[in-house]
Backbone as CSV, one residue per row, in Angstrom:
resi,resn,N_x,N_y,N_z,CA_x,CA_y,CA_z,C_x,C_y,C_z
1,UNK,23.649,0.200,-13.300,23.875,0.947,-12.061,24.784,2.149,-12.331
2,UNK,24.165,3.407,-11.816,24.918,4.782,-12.216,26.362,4.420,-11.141
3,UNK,27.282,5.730,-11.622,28.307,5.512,-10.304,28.428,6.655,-9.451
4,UNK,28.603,5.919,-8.112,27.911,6.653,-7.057,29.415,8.183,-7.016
5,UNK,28.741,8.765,-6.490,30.068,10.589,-6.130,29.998,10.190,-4.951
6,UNK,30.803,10.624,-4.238,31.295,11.045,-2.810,32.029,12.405,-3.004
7,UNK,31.486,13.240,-1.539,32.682,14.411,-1.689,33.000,14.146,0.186
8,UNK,33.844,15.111,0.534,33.998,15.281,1.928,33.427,16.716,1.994
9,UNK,33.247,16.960,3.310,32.784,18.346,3.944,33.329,19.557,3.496
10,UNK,34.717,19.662,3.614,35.148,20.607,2.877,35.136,21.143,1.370
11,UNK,33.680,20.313,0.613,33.491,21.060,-0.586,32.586,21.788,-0.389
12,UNK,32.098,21.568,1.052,31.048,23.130,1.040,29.949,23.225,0.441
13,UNK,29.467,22.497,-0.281,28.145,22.005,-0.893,26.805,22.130,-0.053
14,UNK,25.861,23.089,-0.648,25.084,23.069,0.178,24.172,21.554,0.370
15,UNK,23.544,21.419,1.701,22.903,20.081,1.909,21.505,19.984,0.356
16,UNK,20.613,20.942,0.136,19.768,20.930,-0.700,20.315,20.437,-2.256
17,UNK,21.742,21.007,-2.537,22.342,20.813,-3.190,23.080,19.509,-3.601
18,UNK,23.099,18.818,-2.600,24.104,17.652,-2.726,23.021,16.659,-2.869
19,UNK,21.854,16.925,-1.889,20.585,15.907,-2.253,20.311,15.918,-3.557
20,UNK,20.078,17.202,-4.350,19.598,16.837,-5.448,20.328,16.280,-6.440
21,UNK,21.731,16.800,-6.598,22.517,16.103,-7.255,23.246,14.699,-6.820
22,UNK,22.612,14.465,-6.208,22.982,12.854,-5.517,24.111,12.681,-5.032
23,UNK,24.777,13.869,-4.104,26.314,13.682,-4.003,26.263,13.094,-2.469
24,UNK,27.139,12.102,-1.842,26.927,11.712,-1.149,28.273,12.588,-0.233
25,UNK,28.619,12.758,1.132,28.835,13.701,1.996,29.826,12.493,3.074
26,UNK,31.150,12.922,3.139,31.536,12.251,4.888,32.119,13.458,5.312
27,UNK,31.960,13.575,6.581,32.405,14.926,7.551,33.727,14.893,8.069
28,UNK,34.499,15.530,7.662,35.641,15.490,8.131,35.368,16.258,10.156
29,UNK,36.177,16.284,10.932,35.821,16.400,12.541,36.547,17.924,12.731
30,UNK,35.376,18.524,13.804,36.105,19.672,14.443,36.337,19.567,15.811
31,UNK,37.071,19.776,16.490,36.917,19.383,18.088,37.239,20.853,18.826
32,UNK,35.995,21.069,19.847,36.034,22.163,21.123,36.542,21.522,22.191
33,UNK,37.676,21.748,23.207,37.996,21.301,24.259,37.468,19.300,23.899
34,UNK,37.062,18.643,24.144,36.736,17.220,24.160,35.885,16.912,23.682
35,UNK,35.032,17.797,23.084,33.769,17.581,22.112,33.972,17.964,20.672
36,UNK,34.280,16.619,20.080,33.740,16.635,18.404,32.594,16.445,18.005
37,UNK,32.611,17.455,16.687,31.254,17.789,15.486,31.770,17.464,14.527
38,UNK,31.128,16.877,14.038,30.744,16.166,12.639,30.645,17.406,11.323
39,UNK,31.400,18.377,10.657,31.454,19.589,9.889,30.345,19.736,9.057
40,UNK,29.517,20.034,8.812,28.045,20.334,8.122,27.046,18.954,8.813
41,UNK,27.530,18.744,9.528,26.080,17.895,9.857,25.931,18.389,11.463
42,UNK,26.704,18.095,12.228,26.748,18.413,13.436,27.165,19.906,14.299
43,UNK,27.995,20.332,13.466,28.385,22.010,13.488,28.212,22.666,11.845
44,UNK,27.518,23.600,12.156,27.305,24.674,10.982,28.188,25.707,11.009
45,UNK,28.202,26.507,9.834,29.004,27.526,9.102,29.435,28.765,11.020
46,UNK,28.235,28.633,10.757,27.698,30.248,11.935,27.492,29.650,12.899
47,UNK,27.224,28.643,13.681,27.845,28.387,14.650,29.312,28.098,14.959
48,UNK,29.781,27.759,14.020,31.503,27.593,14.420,31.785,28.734,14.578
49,UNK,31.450,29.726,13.508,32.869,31.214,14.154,32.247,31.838,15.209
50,UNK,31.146,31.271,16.052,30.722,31.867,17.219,31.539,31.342,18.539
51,UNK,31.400,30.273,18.445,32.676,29.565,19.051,34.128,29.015,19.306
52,UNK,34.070,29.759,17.693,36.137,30.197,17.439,36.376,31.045,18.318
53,UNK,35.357,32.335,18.103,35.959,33.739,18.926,36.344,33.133,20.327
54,UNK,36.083,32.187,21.132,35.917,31.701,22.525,37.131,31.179,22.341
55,UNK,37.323,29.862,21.164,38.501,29.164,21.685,38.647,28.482,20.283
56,UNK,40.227,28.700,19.526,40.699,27.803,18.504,40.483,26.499,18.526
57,UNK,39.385,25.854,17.278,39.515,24.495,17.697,40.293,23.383,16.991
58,UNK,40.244,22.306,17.132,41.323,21.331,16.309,40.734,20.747,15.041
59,UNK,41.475,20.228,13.898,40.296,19.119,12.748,41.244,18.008,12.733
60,UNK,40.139,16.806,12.507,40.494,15.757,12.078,40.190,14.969,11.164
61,UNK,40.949,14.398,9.811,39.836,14.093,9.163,38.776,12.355,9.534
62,UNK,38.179,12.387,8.979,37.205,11.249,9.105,38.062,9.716,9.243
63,UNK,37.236,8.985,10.380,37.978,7.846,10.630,37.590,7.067,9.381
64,UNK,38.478,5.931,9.418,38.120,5.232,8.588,36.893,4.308,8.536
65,UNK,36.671,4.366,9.536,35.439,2.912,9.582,33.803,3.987,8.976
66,UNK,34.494,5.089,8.890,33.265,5.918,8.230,33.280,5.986,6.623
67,UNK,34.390,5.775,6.234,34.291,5.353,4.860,34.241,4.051,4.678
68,UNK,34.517,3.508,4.796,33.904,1.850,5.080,32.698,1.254,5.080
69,UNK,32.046,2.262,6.054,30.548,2.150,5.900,30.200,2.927,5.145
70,UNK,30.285,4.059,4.282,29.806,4.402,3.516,29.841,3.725,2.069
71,UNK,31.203,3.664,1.749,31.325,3.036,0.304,30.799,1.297,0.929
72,UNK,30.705,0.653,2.322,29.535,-0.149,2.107,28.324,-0.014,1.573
73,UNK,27.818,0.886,2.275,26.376,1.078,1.758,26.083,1.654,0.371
74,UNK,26.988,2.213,-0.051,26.773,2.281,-1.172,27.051,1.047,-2.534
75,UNK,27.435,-0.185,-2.462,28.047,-1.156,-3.031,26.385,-1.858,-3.000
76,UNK,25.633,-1.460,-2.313,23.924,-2.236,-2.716,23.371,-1.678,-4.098
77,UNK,23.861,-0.678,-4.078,23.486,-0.319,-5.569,24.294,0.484,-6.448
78,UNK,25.428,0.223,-6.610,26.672,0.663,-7.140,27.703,-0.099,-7.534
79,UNK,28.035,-0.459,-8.678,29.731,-0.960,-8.732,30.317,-0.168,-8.464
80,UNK,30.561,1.000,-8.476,31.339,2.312,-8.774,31.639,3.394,-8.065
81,UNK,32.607,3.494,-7.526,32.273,4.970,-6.595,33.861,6.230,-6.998
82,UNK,33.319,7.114,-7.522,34.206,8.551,-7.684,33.916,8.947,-6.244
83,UNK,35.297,9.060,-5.620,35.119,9.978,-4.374,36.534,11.032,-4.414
84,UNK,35.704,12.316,-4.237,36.527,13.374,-4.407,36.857,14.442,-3.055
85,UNK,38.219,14.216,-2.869,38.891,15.196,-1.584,39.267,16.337,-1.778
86,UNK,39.706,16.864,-0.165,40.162,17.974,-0.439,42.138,17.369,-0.641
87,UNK,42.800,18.448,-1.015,44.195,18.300,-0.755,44.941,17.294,0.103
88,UNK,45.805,16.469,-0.710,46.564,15.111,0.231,47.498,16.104,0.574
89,UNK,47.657,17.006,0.561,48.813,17.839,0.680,48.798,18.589,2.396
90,UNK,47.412,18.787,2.348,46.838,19.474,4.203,45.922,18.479,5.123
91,UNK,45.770,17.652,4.169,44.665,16.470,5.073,45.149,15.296,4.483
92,UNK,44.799,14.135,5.765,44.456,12.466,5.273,43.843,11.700,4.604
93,UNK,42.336,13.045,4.203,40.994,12.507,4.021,41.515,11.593,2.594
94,UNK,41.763,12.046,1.364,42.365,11.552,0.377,42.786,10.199,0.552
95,UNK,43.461,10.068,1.720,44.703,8.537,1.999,43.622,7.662,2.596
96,UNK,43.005,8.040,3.532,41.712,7.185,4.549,40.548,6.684,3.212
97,UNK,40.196,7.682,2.111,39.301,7.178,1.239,40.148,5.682,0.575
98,UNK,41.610,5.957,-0.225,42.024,4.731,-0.603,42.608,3.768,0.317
99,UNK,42.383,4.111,1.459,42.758,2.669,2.440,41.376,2.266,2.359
100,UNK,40.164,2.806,2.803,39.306,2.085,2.728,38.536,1.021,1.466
101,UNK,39.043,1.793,-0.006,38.792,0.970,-1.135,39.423,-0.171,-0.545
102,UNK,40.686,-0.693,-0.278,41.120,-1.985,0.346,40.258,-2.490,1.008
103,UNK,39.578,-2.318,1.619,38.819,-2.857,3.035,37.296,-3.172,2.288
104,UNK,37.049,-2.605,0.951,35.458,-3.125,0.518,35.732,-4.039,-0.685
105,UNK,35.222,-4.870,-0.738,35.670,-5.039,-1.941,34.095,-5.499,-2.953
106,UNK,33.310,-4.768,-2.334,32.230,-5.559,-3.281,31.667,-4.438,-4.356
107,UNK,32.392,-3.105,-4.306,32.535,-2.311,-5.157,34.063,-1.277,-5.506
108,UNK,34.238,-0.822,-6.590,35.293,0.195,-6.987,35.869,1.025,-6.551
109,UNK,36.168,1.720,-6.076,36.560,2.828,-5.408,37.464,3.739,-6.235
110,UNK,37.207,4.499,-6.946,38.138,5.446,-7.652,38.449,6.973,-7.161
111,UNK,39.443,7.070,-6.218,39.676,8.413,-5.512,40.094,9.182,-6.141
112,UNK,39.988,10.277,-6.017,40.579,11.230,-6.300,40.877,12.715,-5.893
113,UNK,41.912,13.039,-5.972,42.709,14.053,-5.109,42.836,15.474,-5.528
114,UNK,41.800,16.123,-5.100,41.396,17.681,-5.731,42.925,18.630,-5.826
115,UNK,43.505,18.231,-4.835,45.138,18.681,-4.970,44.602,20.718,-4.324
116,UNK,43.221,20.746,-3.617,42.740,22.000,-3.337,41.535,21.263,-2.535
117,UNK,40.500,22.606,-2.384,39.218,22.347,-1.163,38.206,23.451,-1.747
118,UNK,37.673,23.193,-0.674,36.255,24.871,-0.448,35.508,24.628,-1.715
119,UNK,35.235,25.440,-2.293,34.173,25.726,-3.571,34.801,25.009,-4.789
120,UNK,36.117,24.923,-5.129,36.360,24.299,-6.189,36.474,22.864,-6.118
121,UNK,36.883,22.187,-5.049,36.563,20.947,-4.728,35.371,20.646,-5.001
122,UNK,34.204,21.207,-5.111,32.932,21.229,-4.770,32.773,21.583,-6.598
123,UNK,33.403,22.148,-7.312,33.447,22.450,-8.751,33.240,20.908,-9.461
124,UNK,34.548,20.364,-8.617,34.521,18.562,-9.168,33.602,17.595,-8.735
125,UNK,33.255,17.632,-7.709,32.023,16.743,-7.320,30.639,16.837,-8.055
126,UNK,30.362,18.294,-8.107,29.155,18.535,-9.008,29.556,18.243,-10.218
127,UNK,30.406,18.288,-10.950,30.646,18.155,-12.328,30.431,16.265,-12.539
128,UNK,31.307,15.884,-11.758,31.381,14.287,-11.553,29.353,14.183,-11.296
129,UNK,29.265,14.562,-10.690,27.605,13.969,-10.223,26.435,14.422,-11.821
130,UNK,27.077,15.234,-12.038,26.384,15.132,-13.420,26.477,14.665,-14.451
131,UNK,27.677,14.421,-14.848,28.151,13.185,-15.935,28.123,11.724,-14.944
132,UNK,27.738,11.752,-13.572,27.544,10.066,-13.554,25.604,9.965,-13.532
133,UNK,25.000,11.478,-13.663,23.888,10.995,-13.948,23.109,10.949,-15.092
134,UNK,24.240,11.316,-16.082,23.590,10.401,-17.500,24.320,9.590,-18.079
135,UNK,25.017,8.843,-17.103,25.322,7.478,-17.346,27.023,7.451,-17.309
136,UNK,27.871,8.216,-17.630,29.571,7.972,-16.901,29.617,6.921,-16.609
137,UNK,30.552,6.254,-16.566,31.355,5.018,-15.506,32.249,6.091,-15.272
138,UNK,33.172,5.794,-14.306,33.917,6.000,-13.341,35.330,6.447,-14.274
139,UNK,35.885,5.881,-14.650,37.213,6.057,-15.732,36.615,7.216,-16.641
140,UNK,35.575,7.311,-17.451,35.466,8.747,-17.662,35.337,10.103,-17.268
141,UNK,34.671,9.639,-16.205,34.675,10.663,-14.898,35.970,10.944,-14.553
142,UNK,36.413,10.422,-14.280,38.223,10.885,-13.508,38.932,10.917,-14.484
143,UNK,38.946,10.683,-15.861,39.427,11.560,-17.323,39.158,12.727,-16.939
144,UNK,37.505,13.700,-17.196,37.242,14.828,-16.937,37.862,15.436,-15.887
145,UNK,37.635,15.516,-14.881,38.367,15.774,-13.779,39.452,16.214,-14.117
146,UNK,40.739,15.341,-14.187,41.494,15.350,-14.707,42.247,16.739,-15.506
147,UNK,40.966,16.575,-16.643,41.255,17.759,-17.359,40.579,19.084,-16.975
148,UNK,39.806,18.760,-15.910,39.704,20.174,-14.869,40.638,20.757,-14.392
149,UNK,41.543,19.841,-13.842,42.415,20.489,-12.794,43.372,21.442,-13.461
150,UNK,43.724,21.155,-14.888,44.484,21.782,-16.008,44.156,23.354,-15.482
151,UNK,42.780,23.570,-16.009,42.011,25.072,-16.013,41.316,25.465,-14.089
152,UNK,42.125,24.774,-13.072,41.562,25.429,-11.614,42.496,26.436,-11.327
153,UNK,42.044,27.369,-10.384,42.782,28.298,-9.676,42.060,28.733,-8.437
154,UNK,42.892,29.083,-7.638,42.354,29.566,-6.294,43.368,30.204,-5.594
155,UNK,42.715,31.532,-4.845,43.780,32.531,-4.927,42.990,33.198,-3.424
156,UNK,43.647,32.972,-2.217,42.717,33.654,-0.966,44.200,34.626,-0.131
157,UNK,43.063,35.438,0.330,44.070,36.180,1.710,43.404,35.696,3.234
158,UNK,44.483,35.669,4.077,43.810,36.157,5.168,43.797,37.291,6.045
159,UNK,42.881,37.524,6.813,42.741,38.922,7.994,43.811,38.693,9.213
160,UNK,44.020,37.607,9.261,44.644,37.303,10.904,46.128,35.842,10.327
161,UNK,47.411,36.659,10.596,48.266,35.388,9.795,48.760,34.287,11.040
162,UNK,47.668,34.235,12.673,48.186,33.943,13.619,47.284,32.373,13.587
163,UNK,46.372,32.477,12.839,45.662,31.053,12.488,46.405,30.101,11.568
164,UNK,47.150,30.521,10.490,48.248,29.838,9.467,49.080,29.563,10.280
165,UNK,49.925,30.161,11.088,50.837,30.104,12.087,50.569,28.530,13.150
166,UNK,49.779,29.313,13.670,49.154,27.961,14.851,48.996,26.383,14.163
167,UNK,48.274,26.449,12.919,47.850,25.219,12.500,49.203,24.739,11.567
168,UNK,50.758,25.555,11.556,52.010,24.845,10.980,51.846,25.431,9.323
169,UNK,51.175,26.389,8.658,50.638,26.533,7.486,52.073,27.947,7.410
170,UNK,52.075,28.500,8.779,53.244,29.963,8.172,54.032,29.831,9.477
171,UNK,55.881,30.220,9.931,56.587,30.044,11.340,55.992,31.251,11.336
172,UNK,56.280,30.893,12.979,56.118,32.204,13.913,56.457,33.517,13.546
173,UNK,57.789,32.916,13.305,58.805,34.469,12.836,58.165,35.265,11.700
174,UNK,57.535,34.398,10.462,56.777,35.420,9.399,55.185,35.560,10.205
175,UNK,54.557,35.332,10.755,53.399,35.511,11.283,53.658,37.506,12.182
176,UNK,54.355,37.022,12.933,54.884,38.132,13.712,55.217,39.623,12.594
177,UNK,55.907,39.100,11.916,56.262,40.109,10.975,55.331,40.810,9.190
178,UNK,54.945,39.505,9.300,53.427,39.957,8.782,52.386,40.826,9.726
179,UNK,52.290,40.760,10.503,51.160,41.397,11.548,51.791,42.846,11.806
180,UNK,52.985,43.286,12.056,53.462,44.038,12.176,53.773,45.054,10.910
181,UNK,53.705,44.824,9.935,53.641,45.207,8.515,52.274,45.263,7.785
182,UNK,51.480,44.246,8.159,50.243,44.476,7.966,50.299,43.806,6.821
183,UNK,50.941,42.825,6.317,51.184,42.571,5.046,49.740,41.736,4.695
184,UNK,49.507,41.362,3.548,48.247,40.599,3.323,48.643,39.616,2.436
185,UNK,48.936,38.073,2.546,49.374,37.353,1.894,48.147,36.350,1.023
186,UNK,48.619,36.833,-0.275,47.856,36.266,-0.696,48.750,34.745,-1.472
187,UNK,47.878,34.116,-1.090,47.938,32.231,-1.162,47.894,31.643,-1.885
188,UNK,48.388,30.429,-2.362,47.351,29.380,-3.241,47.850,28.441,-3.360
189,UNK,47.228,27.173,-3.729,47.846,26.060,-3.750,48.806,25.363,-4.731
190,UNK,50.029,24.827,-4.763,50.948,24.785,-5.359,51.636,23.630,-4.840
191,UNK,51.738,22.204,-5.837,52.151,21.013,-5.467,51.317,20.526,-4.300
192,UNK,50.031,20.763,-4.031,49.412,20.231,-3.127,49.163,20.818,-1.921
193,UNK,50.061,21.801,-1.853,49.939,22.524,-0.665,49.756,23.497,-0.250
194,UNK,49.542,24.462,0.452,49.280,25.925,0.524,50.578,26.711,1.075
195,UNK,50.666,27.849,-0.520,52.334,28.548,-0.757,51.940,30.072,-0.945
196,UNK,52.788,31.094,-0.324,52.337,32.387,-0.673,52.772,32.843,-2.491
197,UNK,51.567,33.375,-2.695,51.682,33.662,-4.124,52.640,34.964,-4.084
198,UNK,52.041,35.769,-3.563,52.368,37.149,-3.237,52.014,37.972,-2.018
199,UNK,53.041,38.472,-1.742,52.739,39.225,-0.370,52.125,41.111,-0.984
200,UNK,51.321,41.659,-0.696,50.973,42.693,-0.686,50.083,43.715,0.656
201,UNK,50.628,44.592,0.374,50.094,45.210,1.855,48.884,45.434,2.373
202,UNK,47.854,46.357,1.438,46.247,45.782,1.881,45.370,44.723,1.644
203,UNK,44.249,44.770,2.357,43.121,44.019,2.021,42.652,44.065,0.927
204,UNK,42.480,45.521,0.465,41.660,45.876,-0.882,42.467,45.219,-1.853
205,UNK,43.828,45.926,-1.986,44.907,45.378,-3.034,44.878,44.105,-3.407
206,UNK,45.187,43.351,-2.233,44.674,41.952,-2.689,43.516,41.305,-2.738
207,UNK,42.508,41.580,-2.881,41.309,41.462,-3.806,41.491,41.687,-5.299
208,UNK,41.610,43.023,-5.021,42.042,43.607,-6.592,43.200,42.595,-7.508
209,UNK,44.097,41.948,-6.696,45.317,41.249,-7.297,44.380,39.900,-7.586
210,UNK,43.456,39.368,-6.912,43.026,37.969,-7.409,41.766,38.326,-8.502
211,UNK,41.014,39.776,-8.453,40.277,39.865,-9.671,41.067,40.095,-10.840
212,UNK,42.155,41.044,-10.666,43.104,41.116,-12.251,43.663,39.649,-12.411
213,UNK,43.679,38.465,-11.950,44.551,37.451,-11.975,42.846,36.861,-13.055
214,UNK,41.736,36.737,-12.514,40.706,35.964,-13.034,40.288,36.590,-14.426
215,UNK,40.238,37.947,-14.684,40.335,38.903,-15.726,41.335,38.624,-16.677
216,UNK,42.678,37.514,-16.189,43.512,37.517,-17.535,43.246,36.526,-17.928
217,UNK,42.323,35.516,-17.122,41.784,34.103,-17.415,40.586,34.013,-18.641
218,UNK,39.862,34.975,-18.180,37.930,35.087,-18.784,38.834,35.743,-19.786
219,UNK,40.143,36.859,-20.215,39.901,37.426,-21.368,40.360,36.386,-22.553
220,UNK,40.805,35.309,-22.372,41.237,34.114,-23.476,39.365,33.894,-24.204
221,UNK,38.533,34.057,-23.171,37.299,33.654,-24.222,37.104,32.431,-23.758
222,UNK,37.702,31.891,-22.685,37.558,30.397,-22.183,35.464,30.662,-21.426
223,UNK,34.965,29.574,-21.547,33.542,29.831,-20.530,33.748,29.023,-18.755
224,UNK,33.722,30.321,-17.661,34.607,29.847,-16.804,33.730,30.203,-15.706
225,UNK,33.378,28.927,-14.719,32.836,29.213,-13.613,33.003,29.565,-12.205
226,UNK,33.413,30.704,-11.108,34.259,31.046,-10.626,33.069,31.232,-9.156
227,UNK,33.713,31.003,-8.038,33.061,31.176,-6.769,33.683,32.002,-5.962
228,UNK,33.014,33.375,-5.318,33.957,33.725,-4.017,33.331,33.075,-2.995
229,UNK,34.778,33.403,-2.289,34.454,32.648,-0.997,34.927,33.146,0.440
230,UNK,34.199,33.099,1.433,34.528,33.733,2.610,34.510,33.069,3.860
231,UNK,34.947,33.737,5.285,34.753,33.647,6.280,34.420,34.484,6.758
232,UNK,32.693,34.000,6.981,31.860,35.233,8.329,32.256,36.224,7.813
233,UNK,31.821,36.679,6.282,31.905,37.877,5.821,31.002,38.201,4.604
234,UNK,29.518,37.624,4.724,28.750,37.583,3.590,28.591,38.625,2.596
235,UNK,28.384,40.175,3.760,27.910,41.357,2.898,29.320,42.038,2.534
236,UNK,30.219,41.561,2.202,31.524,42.148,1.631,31.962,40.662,0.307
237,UNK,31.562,39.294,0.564,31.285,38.697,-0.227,30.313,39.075,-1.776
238,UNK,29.159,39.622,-1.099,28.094,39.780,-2.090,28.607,41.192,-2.679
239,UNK,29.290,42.327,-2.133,29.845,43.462,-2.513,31.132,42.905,-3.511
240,UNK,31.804,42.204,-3.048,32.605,42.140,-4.165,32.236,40.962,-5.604
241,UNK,31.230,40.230,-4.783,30.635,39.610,-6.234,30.079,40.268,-7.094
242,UNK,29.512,41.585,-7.108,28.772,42.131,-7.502,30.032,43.325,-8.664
243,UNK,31.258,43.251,-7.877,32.178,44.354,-8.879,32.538,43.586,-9.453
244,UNK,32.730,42.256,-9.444,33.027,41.058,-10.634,32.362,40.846,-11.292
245,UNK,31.316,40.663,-11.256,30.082,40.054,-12.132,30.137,41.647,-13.481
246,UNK,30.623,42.636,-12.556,30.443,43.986,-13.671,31.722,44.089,-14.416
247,UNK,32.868,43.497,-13.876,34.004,43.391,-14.572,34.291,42.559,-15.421
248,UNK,33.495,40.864,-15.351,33.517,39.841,-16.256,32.394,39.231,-16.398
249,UNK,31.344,40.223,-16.686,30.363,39.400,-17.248,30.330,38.280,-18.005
250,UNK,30.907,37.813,-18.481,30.676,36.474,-18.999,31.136,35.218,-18.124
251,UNK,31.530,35.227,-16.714,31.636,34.483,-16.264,30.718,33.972,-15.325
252,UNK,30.323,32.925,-14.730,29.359,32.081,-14.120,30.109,32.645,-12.521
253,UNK,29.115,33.210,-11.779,29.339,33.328,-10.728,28.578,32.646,-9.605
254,UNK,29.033,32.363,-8.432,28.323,31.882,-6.938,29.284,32.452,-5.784
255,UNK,28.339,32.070,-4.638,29.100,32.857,-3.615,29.039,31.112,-2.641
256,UNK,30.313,31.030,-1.908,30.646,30.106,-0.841,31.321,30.559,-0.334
257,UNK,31.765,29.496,1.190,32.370,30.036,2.525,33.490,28.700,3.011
258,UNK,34.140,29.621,3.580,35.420,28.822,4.327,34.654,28.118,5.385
259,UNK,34.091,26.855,5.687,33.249,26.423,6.878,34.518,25.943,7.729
260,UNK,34.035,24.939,9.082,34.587,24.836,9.764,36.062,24.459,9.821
261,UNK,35.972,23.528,9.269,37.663,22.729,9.095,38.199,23.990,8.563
262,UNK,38.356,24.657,7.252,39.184,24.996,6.653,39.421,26.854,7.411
263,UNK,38.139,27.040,8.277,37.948,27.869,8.849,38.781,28.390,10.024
264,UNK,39.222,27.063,10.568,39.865,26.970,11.162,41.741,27.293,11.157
265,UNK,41.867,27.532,10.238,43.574,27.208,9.647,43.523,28.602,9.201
266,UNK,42.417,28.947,8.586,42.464,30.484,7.770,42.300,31.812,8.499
267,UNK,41.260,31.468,9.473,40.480,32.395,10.596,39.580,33.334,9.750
268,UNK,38.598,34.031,10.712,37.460,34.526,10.054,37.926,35.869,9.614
269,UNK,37.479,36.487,8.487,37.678,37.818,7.663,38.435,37.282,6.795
270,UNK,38.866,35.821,6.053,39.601,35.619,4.894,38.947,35.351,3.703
271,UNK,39.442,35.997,2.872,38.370,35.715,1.623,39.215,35.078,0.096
272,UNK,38.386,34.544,-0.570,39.077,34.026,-1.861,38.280,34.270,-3.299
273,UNK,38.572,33.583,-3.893,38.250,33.525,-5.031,38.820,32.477,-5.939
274,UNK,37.899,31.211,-6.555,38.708,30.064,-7.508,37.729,30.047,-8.563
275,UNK,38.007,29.716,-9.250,37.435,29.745,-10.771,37.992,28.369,-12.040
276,UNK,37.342,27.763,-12.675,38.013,27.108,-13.917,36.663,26.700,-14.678
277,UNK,37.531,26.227,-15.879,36.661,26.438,-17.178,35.690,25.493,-16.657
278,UNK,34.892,25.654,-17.468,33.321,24.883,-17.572,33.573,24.019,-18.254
């Protein structure tokens, strides 16, 4: 029996994608006024920021009795399950996966904690789903991993610093004074959590600051697979994938998006960029 992947919603994985690589999916929750969606199953990319503009909504991550039943159903044909989160550092999802290993016991449960989200979360799940489909157990799998996280990076700005603010991510007092300065903070995750790397004043600039940051990475000669990533901003996505791909050709490029949950905390017009070795 192979061992089964799990990711959560926030790796952003497309559905065609996760089918084929056998990755199995729990939805972390978005809620409008009293109605929760289920994040790629029940609300999509482009319908959420149609209904942000209306009204900020809340996330929650996944109850438990949904991992429960999942790593049930998966224990019919599995000893084994790699399940990979976003950050214990901004979400529960991480803590709810190993409470629920307690609660099954007729298979493994080996969690693990991306210590990040979005596309590179989604770096580890696919990687995991392909070494468990020519055969991995589980302890080698989360070795690799492991030595992923060594070579990750992820480096985003946002357009609006009143969404970081709201969701407890930046105080008031720097929100206010960012907006008023226009400053553009660019981010990243650090001990689990999301810390300003650097503050700089435009949009462009900081783009430019996370491509010279990936440029000092690709020039070691490392082989490195790197995703931008956006909110509700495709044709400035594909524009700047396109001055990367001419600046570091040798690196493996794709394009992904900030979906709902994480969409939410960041607000729409924020863009990133994460990358690590292959």
């Amino acid at each position: 029996m192979k061992t089964a992947i799990v990711t959560d919603s926030t790796a952003y994985i497309p559905k065609e994608l996760r089918e084929k690589a056998d990755i199995h999916m729990i939805p972390l929750q978005v809620t409008f006024k009293n109605e929760s969606f289920a994040e790629e199953e029940d609300l999509l990319v482009d319908e959420f920021y149609k209904k942000a503009k209306e009204e900020l909504p809340k996330t929650s991550q996944p109850p438990l009795g949904e991992f429960v039943s999942l790593y049930t159903k998966l224990s019919n044909d599995h000893k084994e399950i790699v399940s990979i989160h976003l950050s214990s550092g901004i979400s529960g999802t991480f803590e709810g996966s190993r409470q629920a290993n307690d609660l099954v016991d007729e298979v493994a449960v080996h969690s693990f904690d991306s210590e990040i989200s979005c596309a590179m979360q989604g770096f580890y799940a696919l990687k995991a789903a392909e070494m468990a489909n020519t055969g991995a157990g589980a302890a080698e799998i989360m070795n690799e991993l492991n030595d992923m996280k060594k070579t990750m990076r992820a480096y985003f700005m946002v357009e609006d610093l009143k969404h970081l603010s709201r969701g407890g991510r930046l105080s008031n007092a720097q929100a206010i004074v960012g907006g008023l300065l226009q400053i553009k903070p660019l981010l990243h995750f650090e001990n689990k959590v999301i810390v300003p790397f650097e503050k700089i004043r435009t949009r462009k600039k900081a783009m430019n600051r996370i491509a010279d940051l990936l440029k000092q990475d690709a020039a070691a000669g490392e082989s490195i697979q790197a995703a931008v990533i956006h909110a509700n901003r495709p044709e400035e996505a594909q524009k700047w994938l396109e001055e990367l791909k001419s600046s570091c050709p040798e690196v493996e490029f794709s394009i992904s998006y900030f979906g709902p949950v994480i969409g939410t905390h960041l607000g729409e017009g924020s863009m990133g960029l994460g990358w690590a070795k292959k």
